[in-house]
N, C-alpha and C positions, 0 to 999 in steps of 0.2 A: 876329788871327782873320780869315781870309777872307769875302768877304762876296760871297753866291750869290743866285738866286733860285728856282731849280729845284728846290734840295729847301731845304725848312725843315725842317729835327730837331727845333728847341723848339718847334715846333708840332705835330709829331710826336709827341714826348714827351706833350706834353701831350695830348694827344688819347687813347692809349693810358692815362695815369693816372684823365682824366677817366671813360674807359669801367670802369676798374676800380672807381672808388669810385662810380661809377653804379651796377654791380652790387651791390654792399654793401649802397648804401642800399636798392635792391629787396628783397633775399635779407631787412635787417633788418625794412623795412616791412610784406612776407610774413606772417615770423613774429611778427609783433608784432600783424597784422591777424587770423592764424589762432590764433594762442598754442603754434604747434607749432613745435618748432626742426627736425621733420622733415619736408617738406612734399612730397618726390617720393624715389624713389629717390637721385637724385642726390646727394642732402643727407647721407646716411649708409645705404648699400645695409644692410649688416646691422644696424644701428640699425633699418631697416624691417622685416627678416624678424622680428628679437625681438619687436617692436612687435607686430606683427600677431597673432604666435601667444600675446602675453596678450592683446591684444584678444578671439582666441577664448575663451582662457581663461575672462576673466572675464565675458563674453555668457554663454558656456556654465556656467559658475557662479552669474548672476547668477539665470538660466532655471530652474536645480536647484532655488535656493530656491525660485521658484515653485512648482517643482513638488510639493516637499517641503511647502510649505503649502497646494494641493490637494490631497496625502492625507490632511494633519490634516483640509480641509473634508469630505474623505470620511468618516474616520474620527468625525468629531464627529455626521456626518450619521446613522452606522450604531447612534453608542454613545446617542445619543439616544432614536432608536428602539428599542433594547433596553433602554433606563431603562423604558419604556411599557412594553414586555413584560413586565418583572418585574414593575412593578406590576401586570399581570394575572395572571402565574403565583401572585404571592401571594395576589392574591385568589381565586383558584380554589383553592387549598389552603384556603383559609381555608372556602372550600364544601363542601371533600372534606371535613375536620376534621368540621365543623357538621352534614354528610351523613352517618357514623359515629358519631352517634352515637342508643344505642338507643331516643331520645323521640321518635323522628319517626315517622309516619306514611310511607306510600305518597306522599299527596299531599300535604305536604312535601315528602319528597325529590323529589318531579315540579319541582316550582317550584323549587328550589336546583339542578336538573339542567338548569332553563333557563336561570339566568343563568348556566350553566355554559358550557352550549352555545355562547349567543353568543358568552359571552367567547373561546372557541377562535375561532371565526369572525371578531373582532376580532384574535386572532394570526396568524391567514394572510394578513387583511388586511394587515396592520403589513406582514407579509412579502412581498408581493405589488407593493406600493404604494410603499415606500419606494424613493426613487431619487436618485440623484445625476449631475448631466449627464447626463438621460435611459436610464440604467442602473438597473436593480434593483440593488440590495446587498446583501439579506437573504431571498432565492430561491435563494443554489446559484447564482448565475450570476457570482460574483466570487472563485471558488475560489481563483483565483492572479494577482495582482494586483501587478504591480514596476513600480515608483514611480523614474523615472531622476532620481538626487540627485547626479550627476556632469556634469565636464564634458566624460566621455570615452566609449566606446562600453562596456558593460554595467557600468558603477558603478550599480546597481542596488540597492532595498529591497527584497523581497517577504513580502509576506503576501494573508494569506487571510480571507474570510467565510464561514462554514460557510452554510447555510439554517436559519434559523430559521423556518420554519412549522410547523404542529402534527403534520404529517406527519412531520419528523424528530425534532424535540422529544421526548423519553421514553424513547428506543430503546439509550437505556444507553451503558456501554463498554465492553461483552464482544468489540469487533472485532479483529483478527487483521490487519496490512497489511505483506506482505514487502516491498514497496516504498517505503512511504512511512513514516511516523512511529512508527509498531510495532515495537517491539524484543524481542520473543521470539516463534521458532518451534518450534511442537512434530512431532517426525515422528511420523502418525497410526502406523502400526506398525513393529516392527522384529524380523526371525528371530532365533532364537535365533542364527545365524551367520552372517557373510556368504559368501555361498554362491557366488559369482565372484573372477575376479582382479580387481579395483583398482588400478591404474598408478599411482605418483604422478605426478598434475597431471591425471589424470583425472574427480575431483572437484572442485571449486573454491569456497568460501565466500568472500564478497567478494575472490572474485580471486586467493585463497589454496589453494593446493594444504591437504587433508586427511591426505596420507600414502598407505603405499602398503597393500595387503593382497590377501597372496597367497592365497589359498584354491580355488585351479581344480583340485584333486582332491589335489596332493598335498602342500599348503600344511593348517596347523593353522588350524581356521577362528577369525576374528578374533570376541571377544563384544564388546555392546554397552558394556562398559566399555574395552574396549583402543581403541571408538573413540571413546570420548568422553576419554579418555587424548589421543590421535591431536590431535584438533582443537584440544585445548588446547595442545599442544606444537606445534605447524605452525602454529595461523591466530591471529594478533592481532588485537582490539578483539573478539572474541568469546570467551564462555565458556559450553561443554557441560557439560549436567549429566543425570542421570536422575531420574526420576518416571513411579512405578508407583502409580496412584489406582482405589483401589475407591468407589465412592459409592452408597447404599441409595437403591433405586426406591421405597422412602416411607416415612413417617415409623416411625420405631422407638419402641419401650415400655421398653427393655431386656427382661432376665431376671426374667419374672411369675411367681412361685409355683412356680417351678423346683425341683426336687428339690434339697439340699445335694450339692453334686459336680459337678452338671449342668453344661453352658456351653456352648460352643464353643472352635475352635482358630483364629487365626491361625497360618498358614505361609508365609513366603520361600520362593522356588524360585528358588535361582538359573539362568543359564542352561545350567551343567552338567549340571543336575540335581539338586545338592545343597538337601536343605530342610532349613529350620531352622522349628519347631514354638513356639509362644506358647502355652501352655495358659490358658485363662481360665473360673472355675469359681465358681458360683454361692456364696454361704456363707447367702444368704435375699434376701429381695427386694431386687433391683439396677435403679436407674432407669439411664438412658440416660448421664446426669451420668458416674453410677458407674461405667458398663460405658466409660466414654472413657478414664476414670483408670485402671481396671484393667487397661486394654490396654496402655499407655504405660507401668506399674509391670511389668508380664508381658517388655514387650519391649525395656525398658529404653531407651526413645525409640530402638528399630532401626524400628520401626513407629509413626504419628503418626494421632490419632484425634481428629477433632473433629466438631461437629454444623455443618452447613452452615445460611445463612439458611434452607434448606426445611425444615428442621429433619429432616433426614436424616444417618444415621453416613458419614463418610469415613473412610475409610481409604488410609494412603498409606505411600510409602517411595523413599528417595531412592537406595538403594543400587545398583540394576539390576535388583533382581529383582523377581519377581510376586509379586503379595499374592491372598491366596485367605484365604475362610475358611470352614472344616471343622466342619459341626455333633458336638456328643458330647455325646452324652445329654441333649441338649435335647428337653424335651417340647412338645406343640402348642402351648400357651400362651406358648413364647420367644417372642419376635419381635425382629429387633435394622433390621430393615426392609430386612435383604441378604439373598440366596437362597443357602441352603447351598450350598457347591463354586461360588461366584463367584467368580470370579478375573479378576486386572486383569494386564495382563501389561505391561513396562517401555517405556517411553519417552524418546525423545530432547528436548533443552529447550535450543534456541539462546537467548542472551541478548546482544543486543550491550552492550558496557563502555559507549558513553557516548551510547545511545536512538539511534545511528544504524541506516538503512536495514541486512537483513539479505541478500545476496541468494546464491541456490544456483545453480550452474549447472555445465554440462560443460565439458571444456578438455581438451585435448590429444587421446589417444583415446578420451576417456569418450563413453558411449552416454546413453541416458534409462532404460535398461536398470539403469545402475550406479546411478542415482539413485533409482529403483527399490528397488531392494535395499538400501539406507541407510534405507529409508523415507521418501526425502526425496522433495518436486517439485519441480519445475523453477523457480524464481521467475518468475512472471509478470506482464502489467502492473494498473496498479492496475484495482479494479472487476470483480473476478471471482473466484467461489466456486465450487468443484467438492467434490463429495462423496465421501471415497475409498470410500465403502462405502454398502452399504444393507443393511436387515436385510430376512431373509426375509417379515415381516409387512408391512414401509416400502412392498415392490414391490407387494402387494396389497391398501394401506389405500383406502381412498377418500375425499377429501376431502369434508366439507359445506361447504354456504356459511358464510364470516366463518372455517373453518379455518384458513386462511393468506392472511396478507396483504403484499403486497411493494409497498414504498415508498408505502402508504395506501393501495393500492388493493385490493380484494378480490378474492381468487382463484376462480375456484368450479370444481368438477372433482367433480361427482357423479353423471356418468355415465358415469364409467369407471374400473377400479383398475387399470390399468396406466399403468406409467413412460413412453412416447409420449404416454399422453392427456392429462398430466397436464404435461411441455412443452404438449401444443396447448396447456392450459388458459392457461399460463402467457406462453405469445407470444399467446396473442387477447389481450391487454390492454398487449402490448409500448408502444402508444403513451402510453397511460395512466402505466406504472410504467417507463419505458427500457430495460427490463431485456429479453434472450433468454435462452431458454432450449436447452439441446441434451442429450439423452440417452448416458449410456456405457455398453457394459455387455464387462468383460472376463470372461473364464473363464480359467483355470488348470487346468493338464494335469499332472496330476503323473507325471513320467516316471525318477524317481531310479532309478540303477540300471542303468540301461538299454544294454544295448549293442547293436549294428549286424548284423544278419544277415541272412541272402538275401536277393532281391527278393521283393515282391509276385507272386503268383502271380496267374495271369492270371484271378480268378474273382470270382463276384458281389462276394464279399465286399472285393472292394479298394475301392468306388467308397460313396460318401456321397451326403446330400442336404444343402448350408447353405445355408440361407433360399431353399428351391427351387432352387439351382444344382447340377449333377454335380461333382462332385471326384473325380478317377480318379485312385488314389496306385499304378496300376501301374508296375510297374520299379524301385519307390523303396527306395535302399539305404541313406541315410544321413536325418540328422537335419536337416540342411539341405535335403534333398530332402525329406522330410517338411513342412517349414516354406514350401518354394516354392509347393508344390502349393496352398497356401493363400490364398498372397499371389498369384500368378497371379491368381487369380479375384479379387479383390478390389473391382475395379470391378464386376462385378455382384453380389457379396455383399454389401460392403459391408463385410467383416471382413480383418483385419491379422491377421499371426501371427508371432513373434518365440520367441527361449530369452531362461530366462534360468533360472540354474541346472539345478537338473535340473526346470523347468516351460516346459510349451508354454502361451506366453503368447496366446490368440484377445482383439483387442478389434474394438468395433461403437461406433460415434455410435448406430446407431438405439438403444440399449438393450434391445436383446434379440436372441437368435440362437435359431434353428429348425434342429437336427438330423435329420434323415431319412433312410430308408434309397433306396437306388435301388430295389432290389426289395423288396418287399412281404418285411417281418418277417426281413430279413438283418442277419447280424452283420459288424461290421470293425472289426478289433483288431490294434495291432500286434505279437501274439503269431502272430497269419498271418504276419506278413510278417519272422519273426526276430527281431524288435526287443524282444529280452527282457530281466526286470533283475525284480528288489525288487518293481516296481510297471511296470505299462505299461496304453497306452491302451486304451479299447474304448465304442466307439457301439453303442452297442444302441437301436435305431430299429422302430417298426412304419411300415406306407408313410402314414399320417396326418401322421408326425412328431410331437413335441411341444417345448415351448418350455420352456426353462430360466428357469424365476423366483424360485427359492430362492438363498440364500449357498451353500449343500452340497447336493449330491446325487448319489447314489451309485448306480450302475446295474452290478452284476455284479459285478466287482471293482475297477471304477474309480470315480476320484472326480473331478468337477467341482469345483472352488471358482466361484462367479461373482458376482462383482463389478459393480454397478449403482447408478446415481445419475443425479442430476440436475447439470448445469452450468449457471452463471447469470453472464453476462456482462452489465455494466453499457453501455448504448449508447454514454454520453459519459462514462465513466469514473469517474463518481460513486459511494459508496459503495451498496451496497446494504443494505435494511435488512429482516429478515425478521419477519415477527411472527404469532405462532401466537394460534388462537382457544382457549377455556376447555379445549375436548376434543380439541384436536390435541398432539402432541407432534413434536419436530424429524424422530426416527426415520420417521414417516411421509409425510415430503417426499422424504426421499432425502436429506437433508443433515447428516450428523450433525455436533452444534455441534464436536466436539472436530475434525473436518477443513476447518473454514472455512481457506482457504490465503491468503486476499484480504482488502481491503479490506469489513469486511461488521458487520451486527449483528443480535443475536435481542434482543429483547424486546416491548414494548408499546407503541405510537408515544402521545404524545397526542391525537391526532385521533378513537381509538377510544374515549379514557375515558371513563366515565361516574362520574356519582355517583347514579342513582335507585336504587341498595339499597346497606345498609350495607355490603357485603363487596366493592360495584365502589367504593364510596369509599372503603373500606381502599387497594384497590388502584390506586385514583387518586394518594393521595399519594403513595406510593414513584415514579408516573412520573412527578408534578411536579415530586419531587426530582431524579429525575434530568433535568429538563425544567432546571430552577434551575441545576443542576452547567453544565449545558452552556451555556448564558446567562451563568453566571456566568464561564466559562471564556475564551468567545469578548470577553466583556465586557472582561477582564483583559488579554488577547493584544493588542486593539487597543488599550487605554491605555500598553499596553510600546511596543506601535508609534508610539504618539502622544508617548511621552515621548521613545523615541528620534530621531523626525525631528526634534523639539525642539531637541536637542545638533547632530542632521544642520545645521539651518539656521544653529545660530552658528556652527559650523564651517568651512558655506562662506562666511557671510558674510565670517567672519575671512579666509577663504583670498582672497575676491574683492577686499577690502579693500588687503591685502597684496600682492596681483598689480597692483594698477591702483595703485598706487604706486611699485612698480616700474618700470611702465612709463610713468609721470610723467617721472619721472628719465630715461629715455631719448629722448622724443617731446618733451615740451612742452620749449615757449622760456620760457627767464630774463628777464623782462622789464627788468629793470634791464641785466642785461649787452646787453639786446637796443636800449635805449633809448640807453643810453650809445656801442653802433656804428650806431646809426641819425645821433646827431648827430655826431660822429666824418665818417662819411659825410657829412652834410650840409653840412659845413665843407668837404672835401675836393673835393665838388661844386661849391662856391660860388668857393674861389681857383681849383682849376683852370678856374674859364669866364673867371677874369677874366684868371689866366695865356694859356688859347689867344690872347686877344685880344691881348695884347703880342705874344704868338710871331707872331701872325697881321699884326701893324701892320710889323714888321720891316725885310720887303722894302723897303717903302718911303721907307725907310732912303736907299737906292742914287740915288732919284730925285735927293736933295740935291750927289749928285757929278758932276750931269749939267746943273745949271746952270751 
């Protein structure tokens, strides 16, 4: 071997090994100092992406659990509090009972109607005061409520707290909600046929076409069976049915001291036409009992008869048709608590399969016209009640004070019986009860029959007066043109006008519409202007005008239909809850219960109860019961909720558990494999320093050949 001095290799060498097992023992020192076998990218680049994304994992799981045991603390904080309530509602039942009964005095019942009082006053409280992280819980202001139990974006629980203060408490569950929790809707009426073409896809129940039906003059018009046929054959999770209910405006006696033979008749009408007759016939004195059974024996269960809690007769039938019933040779002394020749006529009865949301809507070229003529509305959002109807006496009742009250607060509207005044009434207190109100009022033009003929002639009689405006229906040759003329002016009427069948549909928000003539006591009828048939229009006006406020009326040989109500939209979409005083009835709000379309309730709130006479304590328990129901209800909902973030929390525990051992296995160092290349390293550190040093003495090797 040669011998250099310029380049040493075994010092090279060594130098280059030294550096490597220098690194070693760092890289093991590292992880032995952090306990991570991954300490930079370097170390294992996707060993670090795995890494990090369960570290999110399990942050974001570990955070869930917390979360999930903040809404237990919510929930424990809410069911608490409604433990306290019940024990008040008991007790105030317990006053009502005590109150009912007939050894008390006046002043008795004064002293049990005050510990009654407060005790309400302690449930608003309850409801007012209770709070969690500086939130009410039990006001109505934690309706919807989703609790993030993941560790991903909407892994989400939601629930809800109703309001339990005395204001809601009581108010039953007679409500109606197409959007939300509610699974049956009834169409307030339906024609004998449908009287348009219907496209399929032009209807749509949750999203589901209804079928098609031809009927635009020379189609066989479809009955209210072939559509409830229809929807069951087209639309799934929903099932149509019919129901025609007669129910007596007060309590019946049956058949008193009736002649042998005497009674009355149940009759079916179907929508052809066709009746079918129930004879029911006195044989001696028949109670109400009696008169249920003898219907049901007469119609062989085609017709169903029972006494309602008002202890009033119903009558009903599921077939299609209407139920009427026909007195015969009833003397004054019957009384069955139904007016001879009342007749209920059929309805439509959505049900969804399995309590989901119902919704109706247009699709394709359907109009609100087609929806219309099904009977249907339009499903809208929650917190809103519209009335499809008012009765002729509704539009002219007048409210006293404590008549009506909405969401606890007192309506009062007794100086004035009109349908405006009676909004104002009801928006002066908008801030009080959240609730608006807005006035509708449509009319119906019956124009069946009708066909197209010359223009208007140029004379008095083509022009009108609506709500003070001119309408000049000169030149007008068709039914469209008819309808223009209308909606032209609309902006300063105020009214819409649409077909729909053979009817000219006029509606108004304000609730009422004013016909007049342009000249002083002229007539304008579309029998001037050609437009003849069966039946055609005609305004007959003197120049005062007058206002339309009846359901029917009849002026020459036309006929009005007008349609009027009240609409009540909830500000913050909260249910609304209506509640009538001892002498009011719903009919004279404008709201009749069978068209609630919304989220909404009739009955008797607890805030109003009382017990200082026997018959308000009778009537106190029934709303603590239902005061109980609802307490007990929400009570139930959040112990489901409380049981399931339970399972929620082992769940992710399990899952966070799992994950961050996982990624043990990939991040952290071995310490023993880590300990055993530290000394490994440290040996290999120690010979190569003492190696350099021989590599390094070498050279000097050379000097010995130089002596």
């Amino acid at each position: 071997m040669a011998l250099v001095i310029n380049s040493n290799i075994q010092s090279l060498n060594a130098q280059r090994n030294l550096t490597i097992s220098g690194g070693q023992q760092d890289q093991a020192m590292e992880r032995l100092t952090s306990g991570k076998r991954i300490n930079s990218a370097g170390d294992d680049a996707a060993g670090l992406a795995i890494a990090n994304r369960m570290t999110s994992q399990v942050r974001g799981l570990d955070q869930a659990v917390r979360n999930a045991n903040d809404g237990i603390s919510l929930i424990q904080t809410a069911e608490g509090a409604l433990q306290e309530s019940t024990n008040i509602l008991q007790r105030m039942r317990e006053l009502s009972i005590q109150s009912a009964n007939g050894i008390f005095n006046d002043e008795n019942r004064a002293t049990l109607n005050a510990e009654f009082g407060q005790l309400i006053e302690e449930l608003d409280r309850i409801a007012e005061t209770t709070t969690f992280n500086g939130q009410n819980i039990l006001n109505g202001d934690l309706k919807n409520v989703d609790l993030q139990v993941g560790a991903q974006a909407n892994e989400t629980i939601g629930f809800g707290i109703q309001a339990m203060d005395a204001k809601t408490l009581g108010m039953g569950s007679t409500s109606v909600d197409l959007l939300g929790a509610a699974s049956n809707i009834t169409a307030t009426s339906f024609a004998a046929s449908v009287g348009a073409d219907i496209k399929d896809g032009d209807v749509l129940i949750n999203g589901q076409s209804i079928g098609t039906f031809d009927t635009g003059g020379s189609g066989e018009a479809n009955s209210l069976n072939d559509l409830v046929e229809s929807i069951n054959t087209n639309v799934s999770g929903v099932t149509a049915s019919t129901i025609s209910q007669l129910e007596g405006t007060a309590v019946g006696t049956g058949i008193i001291d009736g002649d042998a033979g005497e009674g009355f008749n149940v009759v079916l009408t179907e929508l052809n036409g066709a009746t079918t007759t129930f004879q029911i016939r006195n044989t001696n004195t028949a109670s109400m009992d009696e008169v249920v059974a003898a219907i049901g024996d007469a119609s062989n269960g085609a017709v169903s008869a029972t006494i309602n809690d008002n202890g009033r007769l119903v009558l009903s039938s599921d077939s299609g048709a209407s139920v009427s019933l026909v007195e015969s040779g009833m003397t004054s002394s019957t009384t069955l608590g139904i007016t001879t020749a009342a007749s209920a006529g059929p309805q439509l009865v959505l049900t969804a399969d399995n309590d989901d949301p119902i919704t109706i809507e247009r699709g394709g070229t359907g109009t609100l016209l087609d929806l219309q003529n099904l009977g249907f509305k339009e499903s809208e959002a929650g917190g809103v009640i519209e009335g499809a109807g008012l009765s002729a006496t509704g539009a002219a009742t007048a409210w006293g004070v404590g008549d009506v009250i909405i969401n606890g607060t007192v309506i009062s509207n007794t100086d004035t019986d009109s349908l405006q005044g009676k909004v104002d009434a009801i928006n002066a207190s908008t801030d009080e009860t959240g609730v608006t109100a807005n006035a509708f009022a449509t009319v119906r033009v019956d124009m069946s029959g009708m066909s197209i003929g010359t223009a208007f002639a140029t004379t008095a009689a083509t022009e009108m007066l609506l709500n003070g405006i001119t309408l000049d229906f000169t030149g007008v040759t068709s039914l469209s043109e008819f309808v223009d003329v209308f909606n032209n002016s609309t902006d300063s009427t105020g009214v819409t006008a649409s077909v729909l069948g053979n009817n000219v549909i006029l509606d108004s928000e304000q609730g009422s519409m004013t016909f007049g003539a342009a000249t002083a006591n002229s007539v304008f009828s579309t029998a001037d202007a050609g437009l003849e048939g069966a039946a055609f229009v005609e305004f007959v006006a003197n120049s005062a005008g007058g206002a339309l406020a009846s359901n029917a009326i009849t002026t020459s040989e036309a006929t009005f239909t007008v349609e009027a109500g009240l609409k009540l939209t909830s500000d913050n979409g909260n249910p609304i809850g209506i509640q009538l005083g001892d002498s009011a009835v719903l009919d004279d709000i404008g709201l009749l219960e069978a068209n609630a379309t919304a989220e909404g309730s009739f009955g008797t709130a607890l805030s109003s109860a009382s017990i200082d006479t026997a018959a308000k304590a009778q009537k106190a328990i029934g709303i603590i019961d239902n005061a109980l129901d609802t307490v007990n209800n929400e009570r139930s909902e959040l112990g489901a909720v409380n049981n399931r973030l339970d399972f929620t929390i082992n769940n992710l525990s399990a899952i966070s558990q799992n994950t961050a051992a996982a990624r043990s296995r990939i991040e952290d160092a071995d310490f023993a494999q880590e300990s055993a290349e530290l000394s490994r390293a440290q040996v290999l550190q120690q010979a190569g320093t003492a190696m350099l040093a021989q590599a390094n003495a070498q050279p000097q090797q050379v000097l010995s050949l130089l002596q």
